[in-house]
N, C-alpha and C positions, 0 to 999 in steps of 0.2 A: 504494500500500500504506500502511495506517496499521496504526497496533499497539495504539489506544486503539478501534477501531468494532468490536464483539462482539454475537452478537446474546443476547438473554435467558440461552438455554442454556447458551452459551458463558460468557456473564459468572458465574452459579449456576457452574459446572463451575469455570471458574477461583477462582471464591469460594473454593472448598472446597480445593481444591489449595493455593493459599496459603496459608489458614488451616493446612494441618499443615505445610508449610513455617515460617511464620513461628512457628509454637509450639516450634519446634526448636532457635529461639533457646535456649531455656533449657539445654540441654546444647548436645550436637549432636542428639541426638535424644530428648530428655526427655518421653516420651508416653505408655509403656507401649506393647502392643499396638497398630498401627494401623488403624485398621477403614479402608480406601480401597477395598473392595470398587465402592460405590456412586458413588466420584471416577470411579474409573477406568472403569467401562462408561457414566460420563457424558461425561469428558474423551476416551478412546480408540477412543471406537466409531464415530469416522468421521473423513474428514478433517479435515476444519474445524476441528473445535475440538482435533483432536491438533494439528496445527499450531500454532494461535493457543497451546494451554500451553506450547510451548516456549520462543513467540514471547513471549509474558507475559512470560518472563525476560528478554530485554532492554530490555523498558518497565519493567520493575524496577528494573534496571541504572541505568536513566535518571533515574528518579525523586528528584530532592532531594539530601538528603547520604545517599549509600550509599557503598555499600565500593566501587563503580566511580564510574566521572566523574570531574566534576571535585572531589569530595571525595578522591579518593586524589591526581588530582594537586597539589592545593593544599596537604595535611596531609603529603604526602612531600618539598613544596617546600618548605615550613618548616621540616622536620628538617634538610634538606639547607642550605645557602648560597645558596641559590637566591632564596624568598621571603620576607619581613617581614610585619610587621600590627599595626595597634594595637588588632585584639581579644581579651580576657582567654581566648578560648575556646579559639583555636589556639595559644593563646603555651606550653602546655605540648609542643607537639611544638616549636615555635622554641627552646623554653629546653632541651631536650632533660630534663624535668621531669616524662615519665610515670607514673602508677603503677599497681597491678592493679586499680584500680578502671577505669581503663579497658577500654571494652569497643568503640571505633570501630570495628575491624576485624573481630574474631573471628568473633565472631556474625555479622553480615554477610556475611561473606565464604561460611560455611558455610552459610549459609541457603540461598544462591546455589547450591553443590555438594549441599544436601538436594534442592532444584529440580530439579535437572539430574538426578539416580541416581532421583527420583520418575518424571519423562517419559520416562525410558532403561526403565524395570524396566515401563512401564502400555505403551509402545509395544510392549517385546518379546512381552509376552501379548499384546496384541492381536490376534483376528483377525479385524477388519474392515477394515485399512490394506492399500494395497496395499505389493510390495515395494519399492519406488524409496520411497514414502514412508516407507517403518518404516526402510533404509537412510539418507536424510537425516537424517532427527529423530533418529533412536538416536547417528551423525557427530556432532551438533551439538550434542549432550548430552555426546559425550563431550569435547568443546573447550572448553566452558565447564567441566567438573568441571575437565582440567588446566589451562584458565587463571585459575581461582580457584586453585587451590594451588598455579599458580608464585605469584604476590601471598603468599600465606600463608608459606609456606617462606622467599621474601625477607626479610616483616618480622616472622616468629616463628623463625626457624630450623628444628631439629627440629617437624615438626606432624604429627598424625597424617592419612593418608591414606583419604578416605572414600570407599568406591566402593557404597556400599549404602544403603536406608533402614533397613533391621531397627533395630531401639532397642537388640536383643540383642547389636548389634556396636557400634555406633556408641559407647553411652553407656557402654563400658570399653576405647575405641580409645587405643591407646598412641600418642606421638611416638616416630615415625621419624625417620631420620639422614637429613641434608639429601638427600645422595649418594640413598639409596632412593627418597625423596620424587622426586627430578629422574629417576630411571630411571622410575618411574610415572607421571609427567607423559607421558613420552616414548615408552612404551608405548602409550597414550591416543592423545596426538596422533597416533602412526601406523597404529592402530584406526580411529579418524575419517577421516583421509585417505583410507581405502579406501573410505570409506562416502557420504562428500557429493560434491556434483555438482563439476564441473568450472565451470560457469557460477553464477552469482547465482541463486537464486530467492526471491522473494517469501514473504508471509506470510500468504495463503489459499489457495490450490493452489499451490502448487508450482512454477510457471512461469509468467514472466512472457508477456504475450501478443505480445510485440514486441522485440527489442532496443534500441530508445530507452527502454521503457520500465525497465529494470533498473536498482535500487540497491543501493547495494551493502554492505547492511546484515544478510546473514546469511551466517555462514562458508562457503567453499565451499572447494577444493583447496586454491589460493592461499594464506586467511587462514589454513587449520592451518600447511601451510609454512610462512609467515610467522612463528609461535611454535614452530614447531621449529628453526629458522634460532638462533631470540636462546636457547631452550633448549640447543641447545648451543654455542653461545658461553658460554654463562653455565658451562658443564658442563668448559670447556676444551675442547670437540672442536673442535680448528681446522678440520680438513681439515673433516669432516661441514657445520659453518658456512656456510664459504665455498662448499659443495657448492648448498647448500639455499638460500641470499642469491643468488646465481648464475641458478639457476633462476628466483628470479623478477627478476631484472634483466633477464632474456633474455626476458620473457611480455612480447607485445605489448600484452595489455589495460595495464598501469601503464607511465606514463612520468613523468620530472620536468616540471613545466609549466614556461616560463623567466620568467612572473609568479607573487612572491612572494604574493598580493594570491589567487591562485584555489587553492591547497593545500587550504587547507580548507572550500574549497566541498562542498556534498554533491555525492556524486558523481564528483569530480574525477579525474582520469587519478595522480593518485599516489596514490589511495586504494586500501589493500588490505581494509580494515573499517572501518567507521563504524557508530558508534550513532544509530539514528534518534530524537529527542527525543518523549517518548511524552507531556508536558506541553501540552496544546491552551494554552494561557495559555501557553508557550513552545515557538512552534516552528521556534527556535533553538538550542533548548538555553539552558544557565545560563553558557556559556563566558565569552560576551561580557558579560554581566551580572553573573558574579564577575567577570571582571579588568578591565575596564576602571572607570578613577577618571573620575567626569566631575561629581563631587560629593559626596556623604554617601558618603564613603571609609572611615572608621571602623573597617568588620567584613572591608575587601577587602584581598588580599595586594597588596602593591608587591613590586618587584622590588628586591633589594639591589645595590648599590653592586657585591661582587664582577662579579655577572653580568651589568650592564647597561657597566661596566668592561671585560671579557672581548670583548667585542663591538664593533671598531674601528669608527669614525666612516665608513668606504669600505665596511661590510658593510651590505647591503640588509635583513638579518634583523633590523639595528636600527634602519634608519629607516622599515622596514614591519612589522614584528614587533615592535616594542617602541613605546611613545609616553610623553608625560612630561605630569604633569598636579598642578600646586601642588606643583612641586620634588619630586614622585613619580615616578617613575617605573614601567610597568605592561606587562604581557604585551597583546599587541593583534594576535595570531595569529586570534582571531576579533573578525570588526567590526560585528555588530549587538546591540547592550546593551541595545534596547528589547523589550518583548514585544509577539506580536499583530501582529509584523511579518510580510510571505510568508516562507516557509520558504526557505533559502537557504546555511545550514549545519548538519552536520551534526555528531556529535562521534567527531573522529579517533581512533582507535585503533593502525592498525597501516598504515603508509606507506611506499612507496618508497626512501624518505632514509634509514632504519633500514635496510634492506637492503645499501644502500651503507658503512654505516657498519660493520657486522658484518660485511663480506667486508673490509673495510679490517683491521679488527682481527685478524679471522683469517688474510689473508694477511701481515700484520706477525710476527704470531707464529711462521708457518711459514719467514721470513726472505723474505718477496717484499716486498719492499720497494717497487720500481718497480709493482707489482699494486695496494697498498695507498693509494701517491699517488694511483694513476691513479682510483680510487673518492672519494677526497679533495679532489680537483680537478674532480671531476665534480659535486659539490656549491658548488663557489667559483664555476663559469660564471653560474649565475644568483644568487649571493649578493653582487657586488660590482659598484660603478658602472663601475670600470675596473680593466685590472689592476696596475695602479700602485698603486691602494690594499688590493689581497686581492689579492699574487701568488702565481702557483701553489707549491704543496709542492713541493720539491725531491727525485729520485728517490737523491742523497746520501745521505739522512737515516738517520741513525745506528736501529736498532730502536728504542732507548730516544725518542730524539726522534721518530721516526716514530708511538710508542705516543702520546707526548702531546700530538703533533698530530691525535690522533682522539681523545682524552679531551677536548684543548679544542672541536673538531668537534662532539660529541657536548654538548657545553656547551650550544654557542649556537644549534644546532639543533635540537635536543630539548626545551626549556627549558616548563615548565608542561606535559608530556604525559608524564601517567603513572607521575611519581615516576623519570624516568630519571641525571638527576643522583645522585638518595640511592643510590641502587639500586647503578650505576657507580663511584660512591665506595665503596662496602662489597667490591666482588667484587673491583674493582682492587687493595685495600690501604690506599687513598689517604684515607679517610674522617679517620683517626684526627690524620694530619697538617694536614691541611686543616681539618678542622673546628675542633681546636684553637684553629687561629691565627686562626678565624673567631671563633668561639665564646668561645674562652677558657677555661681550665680549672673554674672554677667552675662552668658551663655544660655541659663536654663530658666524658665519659668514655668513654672504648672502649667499656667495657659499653653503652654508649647505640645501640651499633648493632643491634641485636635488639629490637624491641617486649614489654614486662613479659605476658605471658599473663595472660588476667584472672582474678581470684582466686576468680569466680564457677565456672570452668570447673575452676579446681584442685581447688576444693570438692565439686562433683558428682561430678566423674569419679576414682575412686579411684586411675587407674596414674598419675595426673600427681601426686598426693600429694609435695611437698618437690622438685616438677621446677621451679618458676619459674626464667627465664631469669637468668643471675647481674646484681649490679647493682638487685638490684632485692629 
């Protein structure tokens, strides 16, 4: 399967569907009228290329610095303690120095949810899709709309919730309260869930022709579980959490591999969703190419001091996962930097070890304490050379130390994926202390934990009028 080979029609079809996607930029839906009449009996009138539009959106995804990839992990590292850089570009997310002229996120991010309510609203007319197809693609529209607006909701707070293209809704849509926002995510994902396959499928029919041949790069049961699992953790549902983490610990397709070195291979047995790199000039993705120093370092994140610190000399995360290069030190979770090499990695999204770590936290809070080690420790088997140097958690531990032995967990295991540090620090409480004594007060303010809404967005849309997020 590739995501970039369309034939003529397909590419015209997708032209055009972009195009009012990406015009949407300008508001959320700033167009007036939509004439798609002539998209959609071009995009929806058979399989093929309803597929491939959907599938467009995660060659999207993939592409450069967007609102996914590694642009959100890299710009959410820098806010967080995590990353450094000595380029002028990202130093306003490191200085915590944004202002509403920034527009990184917004736009992006919604462009991605016009996409996704465009393929959802052209498959449900459609009547030349069979059912099993219109159920797939309608599923996996709805998992990218709620997993573009968990991202949003994290780093704007209140954000309005778009399930539509009309211009007549969109371009006077209010911000909703976070709480609302996370019930609609959660709604969504459990719409989808009923709707996609149990197994992986590919991105020209439907089904792969083999099971050797499946990857595992479009959501199926699994990956929505998997964002309902961290949606409500994120939401405080402990029990629900550990319900839905559970299940997929117990699915025989994901296991942890006990080499550090094959995680992020495509493919790999702890993958729950991967982005397939849609860059023929990389296809590997940009992973290894952003973080790895192996030269003209200048524009690339290093790894700070806290987090390379955090990560004992006896843990395999840091002498496989991290490397050090001209007194740098750098993420090296993915290991080919060149382009044009075989394809060989993919870019991780949603993995086993999150799983583990969301039943830990959710059985802590519920007081199982002995539940939460035993998730904890199942991550230390293949993270340490011996256990004299990473011995296991002890089933003692106080709630309070049991919690910050899965926030340091979640530290060094999560680290450059997805902004999970910033994220973690905001939900926990822990941002405003931490960052501080990071940062330093000139540098940090509470306020700083919420993204400035761009002033482009306050401008057009009249219910956001005097709503900028404080601090800003």
């Amino acid at each position: 399967m590739k995501f970039i080979k369309y034939s003529f029609k397909t590419k015209l079809s997708l032209i055009l569907l972009i195009i009012i996607g990406c015009v949407s930029c300008k508001k959320f839906v700033d167009i007036g009228p939509p004439k798609t009449e002539v998209v959609s009996e071009l995009v929806f009138g058979d399989e093929v290329t309803a597929i491939n539009a959907l599938v467009s959106i995660y060659g999207d995804m993939m592409s450069g610095n967007n609102f996914i990839s590694d642009y959100c992990s890299s710009y959410l590292g820098y806010t967080a303690d995590e990353l450094g850089t000595y380029s002028t570009t990202p130093a306003a997310y490191s200085n915590n120095a944004l202002t509403s002229a920034n527009d990184d996120f917004w736009s992006k991010g919604y462009n991605f949810i016009y996409q996704a309510n465009a393929v959802k609203e052209g498959v449900e007319k459609s009547t030349k899709l069979t059912d099993s197809t219109k159920r797939q693609l309608i599923g996996e529209s709805l998992f990218i709309r709620s997993f573009c607006h968990f991202y949003m909701v994290n780093l704007f707070g209140d954000v309005p919730y778009i399930d539509t293209t009309d211009y007549r809704v969109t371009n006077v849509a209010v911000r909703e309260p976070v709480s609302q926002v996370y019930g609609k995510i959660l709604k969504d994902l459990l719409a989808a869930r009923t709707l996609v396959k149990n197994s992986y499928v590919n991105g020209n029919n439907g089904a792969y022709p083999s099971p050797s041949a499946v990857e595992r790069v479009r959501p199926n049961k699994a990956v929505v579980s998997a964002l309902i699992a961290r949606t409500y953790l994120y939401m405080g549902n402990w029990a629900k959490a550990e319900e839905e983490a559970t299940a997929l610990i117990g699915n025989p397709l994901y296991a942890l591999p006990s080499n550090l070195d094959q995680v992020f291979l495509k493919n790999s047995k702890e993958t729950i969703w991967q982005l397939m790199p849609s860059n023929p000039s990389y296809l590997n993705g940009y992973s290894g190419y952003n973080y790895i120093l192996n030269g003209s370092f200048g524009s690339r994140p290093y790894l700070t001091d806290v987090l390379w610190n955090a990560c004992s000399p006896g843990d395999k995360r840091k002498t496989q996962w991290m490397g050090t290069y001209s007194g740098l030190h750098f993420a090296y979770k993915y290991k080919v930097s060149q382009a044009n090499l075989p394809s060989t990695e993919y870019y991780m999204v949603f993995r086993l070890a999150e799983q583990y770590l969301i039943r830990a936290e959710a059985r802590a809070h519920q007081n199982n304490i002995s539940g939460a080690v035993s998730d904890l420790n199942a991550l230390l088997v293949r993270a340490r050379v011996n256990p004299t140097d990473l011995p296991n958690y002890l089933s003692s531990l106080s709630q309070a130390q049991c919690l910050d032995a899965i926030a340091h967990e979640r530290q060094v295991e999560l680290f450059t994926e997805w902004g999970h540090r910033w994220l973690d620090l905001k939900r926990t409480g822990m941002a405003d202390a931490v960052l501080k004594a990071f940062k330093g007060t000139t540098k940090w303010q509470i306020t700083d934990q919420l993204f400035p809404l761009p002033q482009t967005q306050i401008t057009l849309n009249p219910t956001m009028s005097n709503q900028q997020n404080p601090g800003y």
